[in-house]
C-alpha positions in Angstrom: -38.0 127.3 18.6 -38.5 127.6 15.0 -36.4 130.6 13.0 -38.5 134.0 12.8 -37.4 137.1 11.3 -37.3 138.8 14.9 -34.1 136.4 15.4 -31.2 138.7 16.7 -28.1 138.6 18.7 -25.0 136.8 17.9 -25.5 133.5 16.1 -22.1 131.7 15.7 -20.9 129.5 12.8 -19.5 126.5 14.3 -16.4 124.9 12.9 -16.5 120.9 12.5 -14.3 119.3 14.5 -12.5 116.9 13.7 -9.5 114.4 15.2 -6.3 114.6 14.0 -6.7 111.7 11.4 -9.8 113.3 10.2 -12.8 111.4 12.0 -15.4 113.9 13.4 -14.7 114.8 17.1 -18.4 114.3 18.8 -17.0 115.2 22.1 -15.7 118.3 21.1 -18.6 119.0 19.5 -20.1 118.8 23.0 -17.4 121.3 23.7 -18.2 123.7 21.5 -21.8 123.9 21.5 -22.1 124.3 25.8 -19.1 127.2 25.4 -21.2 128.8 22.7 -24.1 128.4 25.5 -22.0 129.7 28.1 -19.9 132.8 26.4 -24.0 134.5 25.8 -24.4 133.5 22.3 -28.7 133.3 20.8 -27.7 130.7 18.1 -25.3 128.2 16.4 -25.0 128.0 12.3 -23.4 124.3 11.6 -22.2 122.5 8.2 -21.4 126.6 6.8 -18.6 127.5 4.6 -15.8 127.1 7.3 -17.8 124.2 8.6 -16.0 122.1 5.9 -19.1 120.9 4.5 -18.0 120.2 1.7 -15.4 117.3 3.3 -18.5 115.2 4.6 -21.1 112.8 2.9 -24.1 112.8 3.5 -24.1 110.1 6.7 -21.8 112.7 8.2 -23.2 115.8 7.6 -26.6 114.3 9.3 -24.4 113.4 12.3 -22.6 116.5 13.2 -25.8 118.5 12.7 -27.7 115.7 14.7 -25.2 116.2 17.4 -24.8 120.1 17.5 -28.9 119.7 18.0 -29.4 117.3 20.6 -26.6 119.1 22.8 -27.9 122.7 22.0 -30.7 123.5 24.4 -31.8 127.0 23.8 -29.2 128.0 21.4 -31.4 128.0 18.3 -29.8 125.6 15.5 -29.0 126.5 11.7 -28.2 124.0 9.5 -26.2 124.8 6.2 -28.4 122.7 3.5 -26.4 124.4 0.6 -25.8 121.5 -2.1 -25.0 121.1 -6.1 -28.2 119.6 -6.5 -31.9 119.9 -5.0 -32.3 116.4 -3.8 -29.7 116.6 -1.3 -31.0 119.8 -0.1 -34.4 118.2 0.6 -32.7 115.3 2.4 -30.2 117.4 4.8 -32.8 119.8 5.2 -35.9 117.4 6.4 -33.7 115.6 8.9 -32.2 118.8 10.4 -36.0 120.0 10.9 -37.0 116.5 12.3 -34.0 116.9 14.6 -35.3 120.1 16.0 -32.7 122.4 14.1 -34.3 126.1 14.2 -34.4 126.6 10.9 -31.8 125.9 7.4 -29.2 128.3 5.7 -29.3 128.6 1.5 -26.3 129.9 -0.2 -26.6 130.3 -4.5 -24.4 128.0 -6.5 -21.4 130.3 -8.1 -22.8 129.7 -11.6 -25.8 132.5 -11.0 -25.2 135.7 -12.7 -28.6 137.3 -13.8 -31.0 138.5 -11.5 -33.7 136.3 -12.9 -31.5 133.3 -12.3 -30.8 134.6 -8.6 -34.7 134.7 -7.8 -35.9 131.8 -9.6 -33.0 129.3 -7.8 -34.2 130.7 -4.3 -37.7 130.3 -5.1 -37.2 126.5 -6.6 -34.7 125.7 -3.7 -38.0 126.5 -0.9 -39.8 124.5 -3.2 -36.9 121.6 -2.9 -36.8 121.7 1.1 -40.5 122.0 1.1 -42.8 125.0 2.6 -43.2 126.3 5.9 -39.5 125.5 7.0 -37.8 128.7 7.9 -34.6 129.8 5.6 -31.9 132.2 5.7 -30.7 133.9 2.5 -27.1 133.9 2.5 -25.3 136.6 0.5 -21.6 136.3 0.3 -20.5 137.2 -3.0 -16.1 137.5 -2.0 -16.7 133.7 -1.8 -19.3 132.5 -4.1 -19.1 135.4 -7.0 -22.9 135.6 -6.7 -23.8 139.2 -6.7 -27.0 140.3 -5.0 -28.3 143.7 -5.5 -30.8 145.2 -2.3 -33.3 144.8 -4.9 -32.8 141.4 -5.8 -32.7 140.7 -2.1 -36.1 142.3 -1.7 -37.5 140.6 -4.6 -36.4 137.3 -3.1 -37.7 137.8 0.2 -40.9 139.2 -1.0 -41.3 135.9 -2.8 -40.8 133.9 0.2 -42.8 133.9 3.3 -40.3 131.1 4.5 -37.0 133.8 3.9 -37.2 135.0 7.7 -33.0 135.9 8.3 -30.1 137.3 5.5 -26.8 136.3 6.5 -25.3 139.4 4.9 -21.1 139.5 4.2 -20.9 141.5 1.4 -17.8 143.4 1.0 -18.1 146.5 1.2 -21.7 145.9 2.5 -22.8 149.1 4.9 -24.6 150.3 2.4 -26.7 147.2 1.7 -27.8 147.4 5.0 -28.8 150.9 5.2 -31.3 150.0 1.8 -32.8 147.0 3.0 -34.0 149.0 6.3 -35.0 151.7 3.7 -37.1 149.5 1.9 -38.6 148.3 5.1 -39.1 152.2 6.2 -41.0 152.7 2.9 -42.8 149.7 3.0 -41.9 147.5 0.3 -39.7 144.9 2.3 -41.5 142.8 4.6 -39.9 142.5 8.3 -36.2 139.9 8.4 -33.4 139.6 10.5 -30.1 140.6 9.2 -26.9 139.1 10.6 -23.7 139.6 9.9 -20.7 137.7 8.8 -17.2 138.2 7.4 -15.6 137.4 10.2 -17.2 140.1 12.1 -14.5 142.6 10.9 -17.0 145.1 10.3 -19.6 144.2 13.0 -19.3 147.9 14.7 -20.6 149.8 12.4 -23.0 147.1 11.0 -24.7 147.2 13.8 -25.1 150.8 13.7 -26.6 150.7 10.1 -29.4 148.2 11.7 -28.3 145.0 11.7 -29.8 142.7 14.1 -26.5 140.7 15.1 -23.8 138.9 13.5 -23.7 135.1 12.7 -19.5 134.7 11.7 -17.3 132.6 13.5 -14.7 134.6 15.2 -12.7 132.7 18.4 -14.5 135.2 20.4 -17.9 135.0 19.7 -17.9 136.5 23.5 -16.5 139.7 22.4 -18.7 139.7 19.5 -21.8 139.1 22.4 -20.6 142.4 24.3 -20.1 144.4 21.0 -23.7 143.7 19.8 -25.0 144.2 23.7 -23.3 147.4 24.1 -24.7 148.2 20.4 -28.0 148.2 21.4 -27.6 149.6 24.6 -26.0 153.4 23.2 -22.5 152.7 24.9 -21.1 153.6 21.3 -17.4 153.9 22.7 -17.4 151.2 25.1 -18.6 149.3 21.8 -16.2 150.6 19.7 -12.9 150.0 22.2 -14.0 146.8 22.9 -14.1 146.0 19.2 -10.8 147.7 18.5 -8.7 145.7 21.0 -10.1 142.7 18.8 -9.5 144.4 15.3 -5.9 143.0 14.9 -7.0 139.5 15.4 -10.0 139.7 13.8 -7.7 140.9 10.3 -5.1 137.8 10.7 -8.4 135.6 11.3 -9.8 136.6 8.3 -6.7 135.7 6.0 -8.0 133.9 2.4 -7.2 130.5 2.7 -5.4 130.0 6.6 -8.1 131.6 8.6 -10.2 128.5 9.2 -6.6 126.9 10.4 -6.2 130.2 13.0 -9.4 130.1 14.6 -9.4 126.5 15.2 -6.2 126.8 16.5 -7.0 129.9 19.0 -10.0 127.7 19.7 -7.7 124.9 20.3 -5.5 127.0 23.0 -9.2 128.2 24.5 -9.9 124.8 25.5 -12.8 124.3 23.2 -11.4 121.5 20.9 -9.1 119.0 21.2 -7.4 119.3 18.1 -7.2 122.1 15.4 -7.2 119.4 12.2 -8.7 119.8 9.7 -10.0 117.6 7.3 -7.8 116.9 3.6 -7.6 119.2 2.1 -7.2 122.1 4.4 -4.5 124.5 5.3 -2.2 124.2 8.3 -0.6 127.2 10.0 3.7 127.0 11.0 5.0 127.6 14.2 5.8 130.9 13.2 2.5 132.2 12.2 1.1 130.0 15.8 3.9 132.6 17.7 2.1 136.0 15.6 -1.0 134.6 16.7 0.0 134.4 20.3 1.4 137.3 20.4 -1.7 139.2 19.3 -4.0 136.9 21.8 -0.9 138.7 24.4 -2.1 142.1 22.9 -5.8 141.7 23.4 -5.5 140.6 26.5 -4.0 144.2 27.9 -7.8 145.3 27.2 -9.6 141.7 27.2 -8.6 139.0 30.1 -10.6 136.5 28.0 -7.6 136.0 25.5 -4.9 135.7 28.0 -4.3 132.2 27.3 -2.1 130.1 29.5 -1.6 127.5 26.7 1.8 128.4 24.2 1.4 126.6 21.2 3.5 123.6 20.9 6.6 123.5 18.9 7.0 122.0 15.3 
């Protein structure tokens, strides 16, 4: 079940759990992966951004993407590798494969600014985690100030047999989309999935631009499953409705700084986790920002049953 470039569908970045004095929560890992299983979703991306991978060694990264593996069954496994230095790369990214993880996720150190130093880190990082292990290219540039041009994309695909997926969450990014399928129209960009992140705020008309699926972490990767199934299907309104009853929720998720802390705690109230901790140092959200958030989950739920939640958060 190795990574290809026909991957599509929704692939959902899992958050770490954790207990509330920090220790990694393995049975709520368990959780998380079978309701990722359940709710329809092709694939689970571990130890990402909001993964809080920076927060774990190295014994602890191998366990949590060890355990999201053994527990996944078909759901196809990504494992974050991104690391200051090469060596660690190799090490995280070897086990994951030996594991049976589908396939590894690269993002670009912040310090890149030239083209030429884009293409020759992504072609020296393959060379790191060795060849023939499938990669995905990510390009978030809001986060890691690491611009990537269509171009530059092309150029380091083109380079790289191994480059089968782009996690694209550039911001604005519909455009980026619409060139890369131009390139592959005209025939200078070989075939790769694209799936998309930023929360999934713009997933609607992404996926109308030609994007394969989103891989963000939304609370509702089951809504996020419909949107992308109705996509494909032509039911453009049913798509779009669906989507809109979300869009609130989806904007106070995708807050700089407390949205990790808001979609652990609606995944908290879901049932999915135990606890909505994170690890030191992260942000925390007040009862008064919990109540906003329930009253939005009320909201949704006029249009989706799935966020009528029976479980008001507790007081502070």
């Amino acid at each position: 079940m190795t990574l290809s470039a026909a991957a599509n569908g929704v692939f959902a970045i899992a958050p770490t759990p954790f207990h509330d004095d920090g220790r990694i929560d393995e049975a709520s890992i368990d959780r998380l992966t079978d309701f990722y299983g359940e709710v329809g979703c092709d694939g689970v991306t571990v130890l990402g951004i909001l993964g809080e991978a920076p927060k774990l060694d190295a014994a602890e990264a191998e366990i949590v993407a060890k355990r999201f593996i053994k527990r996944a069954g078909q759901l196809q496994v990504i494992v974050g590798v991104s690391a200051p230095g090469f060596a660690a790369m190799r090490a995280l990214a070897r086990t994951a494969m030996e594991a049976g993880a589908a396939g590894v996720m690269i993002a670009p150190p912040p310090s890149l600014r030239t083209d030429d130093q884009i293409t020759t880190y992504f072609r020296q990082a393959e060379e790191a985690i060795g060849e023939g292990i499938p990669w995905v290219l990510q390009d978030y540039p809001l986060t890691l100030s690491v611009v990537m041009t269509p171009s530059v994309i092309r150029r380091i695909v083109m380079d790289s047999q191994a480059c089968v997926m782009l996690k694209h969450e550039d911001w604005p990014g519909l455009e980026k989309i619409s060139a890369l399928r131009g390139f592959q129209r005209d025939g200078s960009l070989r075939p790769l999935s694209i799936l998309t992140g930023n929360g999934g705020l713009f997933l609607d008309f992404e996926m109308e631009r030609g994007a394969d699926g989103a891989m963000t972490g939304y609370a509702f990767p089951d809504m996020l499953v419909d949107v992308v199934r109705l996509s494909r299907s032509g039911a453009r309104d049913q798509a779009h409705d669906l989507f809109d009853a979300h869009l609130p929720l989806l904007r106070y998720e995708q807050q700089p700084g407390v949205g990790l802390a808001v979609r652990k705690y609606v995944l908290q109230q879901r049932g999915v986790i135990a606890s909505a901790a994170q690890r030191k140092p992260g942000a925390t959200i007040g009862a008064t920002a919990k109540a906003e958030v329930d009253y939005l989950l009320a909201r949704v739920a006029r249009v989706d049953r799935r966020a009528a939640l029976s479980r008001p958060h507790a007081a502070e």
